[in-house]
N, C-alpha and C positions, 0 to 999 in steps of 0.2 A: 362366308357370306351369311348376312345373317337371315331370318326368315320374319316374315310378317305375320300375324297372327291376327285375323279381324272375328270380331264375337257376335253376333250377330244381334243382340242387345245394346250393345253399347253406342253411342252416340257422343262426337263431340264437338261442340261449336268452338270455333275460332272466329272473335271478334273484333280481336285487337286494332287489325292494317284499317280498318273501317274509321276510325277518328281521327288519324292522321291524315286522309283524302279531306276532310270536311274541313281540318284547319286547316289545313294547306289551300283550297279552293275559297275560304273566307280571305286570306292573304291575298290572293288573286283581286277578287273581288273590292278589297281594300286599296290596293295597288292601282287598280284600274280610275276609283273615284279620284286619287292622288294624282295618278298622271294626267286625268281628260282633264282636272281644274286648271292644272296648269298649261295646258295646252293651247294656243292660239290659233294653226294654221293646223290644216289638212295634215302634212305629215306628220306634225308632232302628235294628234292622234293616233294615226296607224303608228307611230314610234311609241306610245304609251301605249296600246294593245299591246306589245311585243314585251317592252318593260314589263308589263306586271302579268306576263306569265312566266317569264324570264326573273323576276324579281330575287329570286334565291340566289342565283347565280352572281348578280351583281353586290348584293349586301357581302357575300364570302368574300368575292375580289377588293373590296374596297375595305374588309377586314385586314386580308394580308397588306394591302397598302401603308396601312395603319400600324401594322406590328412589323412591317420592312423599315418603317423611320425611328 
């Protein structure tokens, strides 16, 4: 087991995971304008809320569709 060793000077930001939350919530947000335009009736809003937070999930699946044919 190994040991941890903290210095009491030392300091280190990790800022990386912080850019990927902001494009990903811009996608969102993209997603949502996409779907409400197209949307006409009641549920296909509440169905476009759900798409474009779900939006990831469906571009992957309709990836493999595409590389199944």
């Amino acid at each position: 087991m190994t040991e941890r060793k903290y210095y009491s000077g030392e300091r280190r930001y990790y800022s990386g995971g912080v850019a990927g939350g902001a494009i990903y919530s811009l996608g969102v947000f993209g997603a949502w304008v996409y779907f409400w335009q197209q949307s006409d009736a009641f549920w296909e809003f509440v169905w476009g809320f759900f798409q474009g937070i779900l939006w990831p999930a469906f571009m992957v699946y309709e990836l493999f569709v595409a590389l199944g044919d």
